[in-house]
C-alpha positions in Angstrom: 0.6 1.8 11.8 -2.2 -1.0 11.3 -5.1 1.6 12.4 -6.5 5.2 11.5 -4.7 7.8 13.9 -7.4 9.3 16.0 -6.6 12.7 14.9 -7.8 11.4 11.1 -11.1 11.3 12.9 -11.2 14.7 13.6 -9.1 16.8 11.2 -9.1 17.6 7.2 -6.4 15.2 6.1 -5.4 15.5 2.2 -2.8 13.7 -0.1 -2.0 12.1 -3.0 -1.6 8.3 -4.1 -0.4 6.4 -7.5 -3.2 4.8 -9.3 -2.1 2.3 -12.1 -5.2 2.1 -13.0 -4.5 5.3 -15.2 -0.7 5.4 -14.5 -0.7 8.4 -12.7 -1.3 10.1 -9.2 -4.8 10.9 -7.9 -5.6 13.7 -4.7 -7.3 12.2 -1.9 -9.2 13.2 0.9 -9.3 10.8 4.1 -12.8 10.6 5.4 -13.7 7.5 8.1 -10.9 5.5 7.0 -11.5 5.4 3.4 -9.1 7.3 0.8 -11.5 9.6 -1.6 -10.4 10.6 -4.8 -11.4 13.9 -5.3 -8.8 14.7 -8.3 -10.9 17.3 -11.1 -10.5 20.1 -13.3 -10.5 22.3 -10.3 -8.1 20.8 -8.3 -6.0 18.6 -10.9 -3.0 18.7 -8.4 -2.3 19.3 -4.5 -0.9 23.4 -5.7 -4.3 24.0 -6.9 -6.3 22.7 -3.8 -4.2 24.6 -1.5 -3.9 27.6 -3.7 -8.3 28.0 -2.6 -8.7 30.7 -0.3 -10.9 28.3 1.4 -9.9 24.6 0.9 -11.7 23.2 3.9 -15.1 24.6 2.2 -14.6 23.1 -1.4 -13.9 20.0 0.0 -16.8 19.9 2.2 -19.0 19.7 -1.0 -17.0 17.3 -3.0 -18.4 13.7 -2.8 -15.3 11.8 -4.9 -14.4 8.0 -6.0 -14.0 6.0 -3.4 -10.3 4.2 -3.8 -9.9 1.8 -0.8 -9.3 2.0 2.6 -6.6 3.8 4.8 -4.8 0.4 5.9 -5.1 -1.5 2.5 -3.8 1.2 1.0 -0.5 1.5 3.7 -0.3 -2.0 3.6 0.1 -2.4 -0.1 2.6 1.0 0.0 5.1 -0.7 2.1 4.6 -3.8 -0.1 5.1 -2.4 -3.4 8.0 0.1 -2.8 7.3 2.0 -5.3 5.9 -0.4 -8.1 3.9 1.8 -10.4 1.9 -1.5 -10.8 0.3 -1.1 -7.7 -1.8 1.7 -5.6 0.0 3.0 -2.7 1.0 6.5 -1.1 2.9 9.4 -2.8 4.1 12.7 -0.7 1.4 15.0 -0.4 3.1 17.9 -2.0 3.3 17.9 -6.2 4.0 21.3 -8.1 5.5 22.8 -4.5 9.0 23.8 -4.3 10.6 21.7 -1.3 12.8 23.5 0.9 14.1 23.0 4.8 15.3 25.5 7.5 18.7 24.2 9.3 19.9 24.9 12.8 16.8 26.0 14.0 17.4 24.5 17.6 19.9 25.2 20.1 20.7 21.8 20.6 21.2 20.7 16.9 22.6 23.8 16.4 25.8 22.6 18.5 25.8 19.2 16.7 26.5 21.1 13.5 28.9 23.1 14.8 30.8 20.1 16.2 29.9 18.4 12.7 32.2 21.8 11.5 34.9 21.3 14.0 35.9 17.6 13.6 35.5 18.2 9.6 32.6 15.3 9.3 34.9 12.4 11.6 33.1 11.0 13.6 36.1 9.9 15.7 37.0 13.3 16.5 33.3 14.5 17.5 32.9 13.2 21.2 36.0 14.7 22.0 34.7 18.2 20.0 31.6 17.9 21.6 32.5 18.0 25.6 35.3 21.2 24.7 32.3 22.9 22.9 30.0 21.5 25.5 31.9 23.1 27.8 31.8 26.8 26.2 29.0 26.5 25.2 26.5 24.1 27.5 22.8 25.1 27.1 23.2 29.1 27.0 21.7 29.2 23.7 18.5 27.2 24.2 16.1 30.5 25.2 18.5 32.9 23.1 16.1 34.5 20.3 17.9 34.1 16.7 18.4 38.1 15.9 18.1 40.0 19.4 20.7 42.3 20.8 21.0 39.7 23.5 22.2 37.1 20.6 24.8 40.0 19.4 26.6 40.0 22.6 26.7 35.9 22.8 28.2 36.3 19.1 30.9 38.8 20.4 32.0 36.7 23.1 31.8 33.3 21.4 34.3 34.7 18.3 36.4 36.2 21.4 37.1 32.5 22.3 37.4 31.0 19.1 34.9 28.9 18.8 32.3 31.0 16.3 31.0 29.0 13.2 29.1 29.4 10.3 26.3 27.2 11.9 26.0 29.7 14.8 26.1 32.7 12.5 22.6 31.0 10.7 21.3 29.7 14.3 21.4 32.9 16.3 22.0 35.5 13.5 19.5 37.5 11.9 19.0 35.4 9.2 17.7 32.1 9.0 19.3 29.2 6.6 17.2 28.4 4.1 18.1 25.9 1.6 16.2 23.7 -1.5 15.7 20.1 -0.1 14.5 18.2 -3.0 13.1 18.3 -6.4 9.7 19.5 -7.6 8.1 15.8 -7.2 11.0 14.2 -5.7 10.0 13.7 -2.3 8.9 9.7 -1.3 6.1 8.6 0.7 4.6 6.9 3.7 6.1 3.5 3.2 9.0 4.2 0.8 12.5 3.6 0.9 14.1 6.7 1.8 17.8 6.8 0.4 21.6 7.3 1.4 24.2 8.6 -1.0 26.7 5.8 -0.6 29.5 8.3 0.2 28.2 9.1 3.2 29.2 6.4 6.5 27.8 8.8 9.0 24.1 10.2 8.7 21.2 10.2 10.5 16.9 10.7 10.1 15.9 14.2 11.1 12.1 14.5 12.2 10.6 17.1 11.3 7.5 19.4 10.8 6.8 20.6 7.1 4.6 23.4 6.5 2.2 23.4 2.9 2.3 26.9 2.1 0.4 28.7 -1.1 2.0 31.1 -3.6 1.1 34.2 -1.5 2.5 33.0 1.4 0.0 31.9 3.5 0.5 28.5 5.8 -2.8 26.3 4.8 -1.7 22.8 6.9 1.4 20.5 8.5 2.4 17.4 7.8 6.0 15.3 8.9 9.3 15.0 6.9 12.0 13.5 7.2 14.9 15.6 6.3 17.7 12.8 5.7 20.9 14.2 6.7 24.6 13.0 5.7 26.3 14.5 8.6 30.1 13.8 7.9 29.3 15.0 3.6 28.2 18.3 5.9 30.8 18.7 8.2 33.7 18.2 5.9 32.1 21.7 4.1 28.8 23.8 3.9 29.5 24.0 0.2 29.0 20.2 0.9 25.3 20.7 1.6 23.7 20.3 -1.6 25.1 16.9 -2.1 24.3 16.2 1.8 20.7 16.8 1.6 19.3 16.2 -2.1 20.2 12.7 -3.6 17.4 10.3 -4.8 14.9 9.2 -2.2 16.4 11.9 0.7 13.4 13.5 0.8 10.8 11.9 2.8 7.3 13.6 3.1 3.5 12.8 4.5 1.3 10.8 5.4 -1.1 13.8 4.6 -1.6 17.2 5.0 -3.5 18.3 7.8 -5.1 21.2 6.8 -5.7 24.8 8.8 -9.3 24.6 10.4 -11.5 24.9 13.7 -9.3 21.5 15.2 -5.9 22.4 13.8 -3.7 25.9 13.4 -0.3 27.5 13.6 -0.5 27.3 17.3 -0.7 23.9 17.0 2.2 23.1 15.4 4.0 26.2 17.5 3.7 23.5 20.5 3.6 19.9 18.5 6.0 17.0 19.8 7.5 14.6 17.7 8.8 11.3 18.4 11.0 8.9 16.3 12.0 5.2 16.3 14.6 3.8 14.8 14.5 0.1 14.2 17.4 -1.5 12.6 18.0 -5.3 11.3 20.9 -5.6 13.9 18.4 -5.6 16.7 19.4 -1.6 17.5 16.7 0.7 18.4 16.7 4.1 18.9 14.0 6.6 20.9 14.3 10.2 20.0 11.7 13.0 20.6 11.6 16.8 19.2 9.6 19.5 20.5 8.8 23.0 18.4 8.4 24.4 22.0 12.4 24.7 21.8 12.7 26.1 18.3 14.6 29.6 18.1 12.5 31.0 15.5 8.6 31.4 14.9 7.8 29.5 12.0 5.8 32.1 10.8 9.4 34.4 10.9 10.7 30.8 8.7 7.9 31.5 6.2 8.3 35.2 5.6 12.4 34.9 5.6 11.7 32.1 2.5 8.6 33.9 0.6 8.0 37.3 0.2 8.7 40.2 -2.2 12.0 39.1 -2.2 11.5 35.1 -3.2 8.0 34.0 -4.7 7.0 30.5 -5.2 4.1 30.8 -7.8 3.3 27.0 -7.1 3.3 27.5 -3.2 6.1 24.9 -1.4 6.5 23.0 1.6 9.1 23.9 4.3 10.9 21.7 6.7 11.3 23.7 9.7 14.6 22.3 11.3 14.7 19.6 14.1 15.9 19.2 17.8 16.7 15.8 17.5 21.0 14.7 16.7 21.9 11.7 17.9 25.2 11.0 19.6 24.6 7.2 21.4 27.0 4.7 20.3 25.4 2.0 18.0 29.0 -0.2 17.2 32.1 1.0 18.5 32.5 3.6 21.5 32.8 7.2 20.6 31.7 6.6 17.1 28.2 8.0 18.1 25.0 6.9 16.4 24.7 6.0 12.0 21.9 4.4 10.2 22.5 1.0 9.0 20.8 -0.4 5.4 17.3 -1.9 6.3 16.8 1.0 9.9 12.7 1.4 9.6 12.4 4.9 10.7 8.9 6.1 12.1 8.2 9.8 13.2 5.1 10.6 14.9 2.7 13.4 16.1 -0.6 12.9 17.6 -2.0 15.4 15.5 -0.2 14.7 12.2 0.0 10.8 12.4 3.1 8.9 11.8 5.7 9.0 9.0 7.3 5.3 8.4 10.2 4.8 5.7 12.7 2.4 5.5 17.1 3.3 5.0 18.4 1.9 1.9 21.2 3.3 -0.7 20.3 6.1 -2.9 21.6 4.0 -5.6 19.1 1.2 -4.6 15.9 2.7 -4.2 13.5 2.8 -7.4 14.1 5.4 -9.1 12.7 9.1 -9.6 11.4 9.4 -13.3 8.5 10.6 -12.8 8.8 15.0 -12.8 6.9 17.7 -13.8 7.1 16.9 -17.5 5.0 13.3 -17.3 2.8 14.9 -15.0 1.4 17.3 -16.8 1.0 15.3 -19.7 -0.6 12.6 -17.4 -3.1 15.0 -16.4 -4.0 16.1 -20.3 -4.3 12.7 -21.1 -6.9 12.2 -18.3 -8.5 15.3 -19.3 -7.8 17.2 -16.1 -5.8 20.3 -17.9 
C-alpha cells in the first residue's frame, strides 16, 4: 500500500502510532494523508475517544500535531518492525479487551469440524473433508444459528454420527466467544505477526473487528487478522488458548473507521474482504470473505459478549469470525495449504483499507513488553493522567 485508500478520503479514520520521540504511543486522526496527533487529557488513550457519546464531533474541533504523512509513516513501520527507535504504526485498540467469535460461517464451520475429525493431521483432512462434504455439502450456509430449523439439522446430524462441538457453537444458540489477545498485545500494520513453533499447519484468517465502548455500543470497524494454528486446534478445543494467543497472533488495524454519515453497521453487515498471501517460495494465494454469508448478526455477536452478563469497563474489539479456510495444496498433494516463515499476508476492504503483516515464529518476533503497566506510567510522565 504505497497510496492513501480512497475511503481515507471520505471517512473518520483513527489509530494509534509509537513516537520515540517521548517513548511512548500517540492517538491519531488521519486527515488528507497526514497522521494528526490528537493525544490530550481528554482522550489520553483510544478507550477514552471511543468511550464519547459523540467521537465524530470532538474530533471535528481538535486541530492536533502534525506527525508525518500516511506513507512515510507505513513505509518506516514495515522498516522498523517494531524498533521503538523509530515512528511507525501500532493497533488501534489500547485499554480494549481483545476477543474473536469462531465458526461464524457455514463454510469455516465445516473446516473446523474436519480440523476435529482428523485430530489436527493434515494428512487425514482431504479424505475427512469429501465424507463430511458429502453429509454435510452446503445445507448449512442459509441455516440461522439458533432457529427451530437449526434444531432439526442438529437432530439428524448426531443421528449419523457426525455432530461436533464446532457445530454445536456454529448453529446452536450460543455463539463461541473466546479472549484473542492481551490488553495491548495486538501488532500493527506492518508487523510481524507470529507462529507458535509447535504448530506445522496454520493459516491467516481475515477478518472484521468491531471497536465497541463499555456500554456496548459498536462506534467503528477495522481488519484483523485472527492467526489460527489449525492442527494445535483440532488435536483439542481445550487446545484453543494456546492456538490463538501466543506473541505477535494478534494482528489489528490500519485504523478505525469510525460510525458516521459514510460508514455504519450496515456497512460492515455487507463488507467483502479479500486476502493475498505472498510467500518467499514464489506461492501465492487469493482468498475472499464476505459478511453477506455470516450466520449471525454482528450486532447478536456483540450482545452475546457484553451485556448484564459480561461488562468490559474499557470497551474491546471483537473479531467476528471469517469465511475464508484454505484447503489448496502449497507442497505435497493432500497436505492442503500452511504458511511458510517470510508469507506477507495483506487483507483488504474498500471501506476499511488494507491490513499487511508479515509470518515469522512467535519466538522471533520483537517482543511484547510494553502492557498496561508502562502505559500508564508513560502517560503520567507526559502529563496526560
Amino acid at each position: 500500500m504505497t497510496t492513501v485508500n480512497e475511503a481515507f478520503e471520505t471517512g473518520t479514520f483513527v489509530g494509534r502510532v509509537w513516537r520515540p520521540d517521548v517513548a511512548g504511543p500517540a492517538l491519531v486522526v488521519l486527515r488528507g494523508g497526514d497522521l494528526i496527533d490528537i493525544t490530550s487529557k481528554e482522550v489520553p488513550t483510544m478507550r477514552d475517544l471511543l468511550e464519547l457519546d459523540d467521537p465524530i464531533g470532538f474530533l471535528s474541533g481538535r486541530q492536533g500535531e502534525r506527525l508525518s504523512t500516511l506513507e512515510a509513516v507505513m513505509a518506516a513501520s514495515v522498516e522498523a518492525a517494531g524498533d521503538l527507535s523509530s515512528i511507525h504504526l501500532l493497533a488501534p485498540c489500547d485499554l480494549q479487551a481483545v476477543k474473536a467469535c469462531g465458526v461464524t460461517f457455514a463454510r469455516s464451520m465445516i473446516e473446523r469440524v474436519i480440523e476435529e475429525k482428523a485430530a489436527g493431521n493434515p494428512a487425514l483432512a482431504e479424505t475427512m473433508r469429501e465424507r463430511v462434504t458429502a453429509i454435510i455439502g452446503d445445507s448449512l450456509r442459509d441455516l440461522k444459528a439458533g432457529s427451530p430449523e437449526a434444531a432439526k439439522v442438529k437432530a439428524a446430524l448426531i443421528e449419523v454420527g457426525v455432530w461436533s462441538q464446532y457445530l454445536e457453537v456454529g448453529i446452536g444458540p450460543d455463539a463461541e466467544v473466546f479472549s484473542k489477545a492481551q490488553v495491548l498485545a495486538s501488532v500493527g500494520w506492518g508487523a510481524s505477526v507470529g507462529l507458535h513453533p509447535i504448530s506445522k499447519w496454520n493459516n491467516p484468517e481475515p477478518e472484521i473487528v468491531l471497536a465497541i465502548d463499555s456500554q456496548g455500543r459498536v462506534k467503528g470497524a477495522t481488519l484483523g487478522n485472527d492467526v489460527n494454528l489449525r492442527d494445535v486446534e483440532g488435536r483439542s478445543a481445550l487446545l484453543l488458548g494456546k492456538a490463538k494467543d501466543n506473541n505477535a497472533s494478534s494482528a489489528i488495524g490500519p485504523f478505525i473507521r469510525l460510525f458516521d454519515d459514510t460508514y455504519s453497521i450496515d456497512d460492515v453487515r455487507s463488507a467483502d474482504l479479500s486476502l493475498t498471501i505472498s510467500g518467499p517460495d514464489g506461492f501465492v494465494l487469493k482468498g475472499a470473505s464476505t459478511m453477506r454469508e455470516i450466520s449471525r448478526d454482528p450486532l447478536d455477536l456483540v450482545a452475546q459478549t457484553v451485556g448484564r452478563h459480561h461488562q468490559y469497563p474499557d470497551g474491546l474489539v471483537l473479531f467476528m469470525g471469517t469465511l475464508f479456510a484454505p484447503v489448496e495444496d502449497r507442497d505435497a498433494p493432500g497436505q492442503g495449504f500452511t504458511h511458510k516463515i517470510g508469507d506477507v499476508v495483506t487483507i483488504a476492504n474498500t471501506e476499511l483499507g488494507s491490513l499487511t503483516n508479515t509470518v515469522r515464529l512467535s519466538t522471533e518476533c520483537p517482543p511484547w513488553t510494553f502492557g498496561p503497566s508502562a502505559l500508564m506510567r508513560n502517560l503520567a510522565a507526559r502529563g496526560l493522567l
